[in-house]
N, C-alpha and C positions, 0 to 999 in steps of 0.2 A: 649455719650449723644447727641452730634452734628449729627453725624449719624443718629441717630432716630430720630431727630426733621425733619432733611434734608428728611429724606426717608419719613416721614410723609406729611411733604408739598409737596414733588412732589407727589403724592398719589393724596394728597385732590385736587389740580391743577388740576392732569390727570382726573379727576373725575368729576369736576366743566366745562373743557371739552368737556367729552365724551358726559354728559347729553348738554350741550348747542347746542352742535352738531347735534347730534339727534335730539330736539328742533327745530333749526331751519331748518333740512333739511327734514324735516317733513313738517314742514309748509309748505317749499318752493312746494314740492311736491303737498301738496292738494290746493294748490294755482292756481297751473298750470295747474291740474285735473279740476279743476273749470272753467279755462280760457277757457278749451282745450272743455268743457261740454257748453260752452255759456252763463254764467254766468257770470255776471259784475264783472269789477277788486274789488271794491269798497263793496263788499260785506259782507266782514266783519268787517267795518267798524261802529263803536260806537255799536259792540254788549259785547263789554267790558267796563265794567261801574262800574270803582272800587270807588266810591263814598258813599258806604252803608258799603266795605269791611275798607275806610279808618276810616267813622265814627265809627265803632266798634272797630278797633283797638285803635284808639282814646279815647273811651270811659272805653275801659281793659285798657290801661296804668293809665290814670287818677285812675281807681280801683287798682290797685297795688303798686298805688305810694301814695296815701291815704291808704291801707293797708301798707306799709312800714313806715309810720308815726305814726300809731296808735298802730302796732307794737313796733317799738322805743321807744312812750309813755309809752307803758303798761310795754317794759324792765327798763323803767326809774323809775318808782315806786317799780323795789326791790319785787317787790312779789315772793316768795318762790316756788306757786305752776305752776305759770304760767309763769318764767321764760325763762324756754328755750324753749317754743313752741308759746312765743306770735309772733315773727316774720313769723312763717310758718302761724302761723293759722289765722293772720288779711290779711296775702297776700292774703290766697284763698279765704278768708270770702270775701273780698270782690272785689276777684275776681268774684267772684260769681256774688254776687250783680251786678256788674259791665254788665257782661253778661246776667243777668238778663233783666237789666234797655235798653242794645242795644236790646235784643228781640222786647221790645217792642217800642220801639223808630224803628225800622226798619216794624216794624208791621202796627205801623200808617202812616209811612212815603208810604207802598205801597199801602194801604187802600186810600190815599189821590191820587194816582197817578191811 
């Protein structure tokens, strides 16, 4: 069992790695293509703007952690028929919702901008 775990993590490691690797010697590469072209160091620069990507994932947890409570609730009341599906099916109900509501929260937010 140790064996598998071990061979496992060195795996996921090697793997975690290779893609980083690549990753970044990628970049470095069109980095220097750019320099080597006349193009400013500074270039890519605030064209990453995880600000809409963090509000939404924000906005799905809050939905899934409100779906894991209403969830809980509805296993707390003993119902027969609804049982064993009320945790999956309040997770994505309002997961849903959730992804719903950042649509349009990110909709107005670039309408404004």
């Amino acid at each position: 069992m140790q064996i598998t775990s071990a061979a496992l993590f060195i795996a996921v490691s090697l793997a975690v790695f290779g893609i980083s690797y690549y990753y970044f010697t990628t970049r470095h590469r069109e980095r220097m293509t750019l320099l080597e072209k006349g193009m400013p160091p500074d270039f890519f620069k605030d064209t990453n703007n995880y600000l809409h990507l963090i509000l939404m994932l924000g906005i799905v947890s809050i939905g899934i952690s409100i779906g894991i409570g209403t969830g809980a609730l509805l296993r707390s009341l003993e119902i027969e028929e609804i049982n064993g599906l009320a945790f999956p099916l309040m997770i994505f109900f309002f997961l849903g919702i959730s992804l719903i509501v950042s649509y349009f929260i990110l909709k107005r937010l670039q309408k404004n901008n």
